[in-house]
N, C-alpha and C positions, 0 to 999 in steps of 0.2 A: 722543405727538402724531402725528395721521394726516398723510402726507405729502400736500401737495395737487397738487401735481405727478408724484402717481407714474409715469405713462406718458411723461414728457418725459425727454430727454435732448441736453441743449445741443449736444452732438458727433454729433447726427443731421445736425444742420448741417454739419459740418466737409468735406462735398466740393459744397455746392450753392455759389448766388450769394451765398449770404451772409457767406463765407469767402473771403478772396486766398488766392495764395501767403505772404505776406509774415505775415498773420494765422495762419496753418495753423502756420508756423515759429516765430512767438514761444509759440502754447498748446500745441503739442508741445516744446516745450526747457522751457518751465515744467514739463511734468508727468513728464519723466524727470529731474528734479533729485533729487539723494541726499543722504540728510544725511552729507554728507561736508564736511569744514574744515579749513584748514589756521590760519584765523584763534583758533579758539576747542580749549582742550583737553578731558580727558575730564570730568573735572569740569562745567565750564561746559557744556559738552554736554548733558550730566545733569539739569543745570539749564534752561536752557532745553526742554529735551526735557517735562518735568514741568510748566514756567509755561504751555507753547504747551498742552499735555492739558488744562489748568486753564480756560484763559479762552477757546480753540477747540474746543468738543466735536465730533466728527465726527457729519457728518449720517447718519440712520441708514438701513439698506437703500439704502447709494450707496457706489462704492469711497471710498476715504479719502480726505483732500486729502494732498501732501507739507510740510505749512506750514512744518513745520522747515526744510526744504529750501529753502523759497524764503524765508525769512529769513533762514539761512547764506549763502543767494548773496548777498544784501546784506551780511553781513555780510564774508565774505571781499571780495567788491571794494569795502566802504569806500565805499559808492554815498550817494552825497551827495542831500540833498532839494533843493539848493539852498539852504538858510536850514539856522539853529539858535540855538538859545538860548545869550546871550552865556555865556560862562564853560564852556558845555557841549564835551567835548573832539568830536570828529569820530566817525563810525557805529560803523567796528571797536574805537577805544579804549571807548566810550560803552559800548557793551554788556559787553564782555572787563570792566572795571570794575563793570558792575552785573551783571552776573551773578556776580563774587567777591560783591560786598556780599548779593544773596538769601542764597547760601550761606551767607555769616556771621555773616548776621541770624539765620537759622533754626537754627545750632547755638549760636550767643548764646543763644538762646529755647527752644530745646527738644532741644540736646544732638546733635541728627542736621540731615545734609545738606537743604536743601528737597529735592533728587530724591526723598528717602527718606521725608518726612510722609507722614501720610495723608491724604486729600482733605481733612475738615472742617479742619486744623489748616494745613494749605497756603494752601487759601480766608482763614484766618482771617488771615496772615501776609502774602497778598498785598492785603485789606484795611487793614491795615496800613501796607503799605510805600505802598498808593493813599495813604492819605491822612498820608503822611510824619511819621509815629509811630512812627520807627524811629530805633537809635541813633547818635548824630553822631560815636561814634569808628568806626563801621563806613561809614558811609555820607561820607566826605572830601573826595570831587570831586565829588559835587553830591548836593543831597536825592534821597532816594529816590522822592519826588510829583514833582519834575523828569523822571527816569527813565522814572516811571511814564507821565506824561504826552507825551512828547517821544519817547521812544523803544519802549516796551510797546507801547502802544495802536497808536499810525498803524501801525509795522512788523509786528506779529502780526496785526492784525486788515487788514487791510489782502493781506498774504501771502495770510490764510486765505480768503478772499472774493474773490481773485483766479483759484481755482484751477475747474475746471470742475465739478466735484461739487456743488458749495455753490454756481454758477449755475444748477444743474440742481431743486437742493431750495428756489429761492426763485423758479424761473421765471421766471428773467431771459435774456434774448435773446442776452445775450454780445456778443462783437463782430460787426460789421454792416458788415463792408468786403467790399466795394465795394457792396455793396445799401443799405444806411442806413434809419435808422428811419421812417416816414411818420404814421405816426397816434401824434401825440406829447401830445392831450388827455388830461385824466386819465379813467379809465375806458375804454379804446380801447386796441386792440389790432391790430398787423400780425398777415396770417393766418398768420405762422409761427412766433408767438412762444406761448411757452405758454397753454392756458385753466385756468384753477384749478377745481379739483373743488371743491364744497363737499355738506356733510352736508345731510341732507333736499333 
């Protein structure tokens, strides 16, 4: 897929009006995060390392995003959405438990670690656990479509699409502090926000 933004890059902004301080400091501390934890061990590491490859592909000809990295940071400080689903335990237990349960679906099912499947049978397994067709002696503190839904989704995808790379490969303006957006119809454009290339 041709890039349609390929001459943009959201951190061309990062020293005009369209950037504070305060802005400057949160997407520079996002993008030196390391996948470093003290919440999650090697294992679950492993594991998430492989779900996050699976369901965020990196965009391509742009550096990487760190996703892992900024779903650890959630995950080590236990950062609360505010709400959860009754019976569902809190951020750090939620995941530390469902990422056992991938693991144990997938040597249940195919003898090795999810880290270690190969793509087609990883996709197939987290298909699967989407649509909570997974087994009840593995999966004990809540379905695995629970999981999937409440905890997979918003926090990975969410991570990934928060980072600069993947605002750069969808031409999105990023943040707008202290300048703000002005031409907010659809089809319109502020003049410093990206123009999309198209073919022909």
């Amino acid at each position: 897929m041709t890039d349609p933004y390929p001459d943009y890059d959201v951190l061309d902004k990062r020293d005009t009006p369209s950037w504070n301080d305060k802005t400057r400091e949160v997407v520079d501390q996002r993008m030196s995060l390391t996948e470093s934890s003290h919440a999650l061990d090697a294992a679950q590491l492993a594991t998430l390392r492989r779900l996050v490859s699976r369901l965020t592909p990196q965009p391509e000809q742009r550096a990487p995003a760190n996703t892992v990295a900024i779903v650890l940071q959630k995950i080590d400080a236990n950062a609360s959405d505010g709400y959860r689903l009754a019976g569902m335990p809190q951020v750090r237990e939620c995941w530390c438990k469902g990422l056992d349960a991938i693991r144990e679906e997938a040597i249940k099912r195919h003898g090795l670690p999810f880290a270690d499947l190969d793509d087609e049978t990883a996709d197939a397994l987290l298909r699967t656990i989407e649509n909570g067709e997974t087994s009840p002696e593995v999966w004990t503190d809540f379905s695995s479509k629970q999981f999937w839904t409440w905890r997979i989704l918003p926090d990975v995808v969410s991570a990934h699409w928060s980072h600069p790379s993947l605002w750069s490969a969808m031409g999105f303006g990023g943040p707008a502090s202290p300048r703000g957006y002005v031409r907010l119809d659809a089809n319109r454009r502020d003049g410093w926000e990206a123009r999309e290339e198209t073919d022909g």
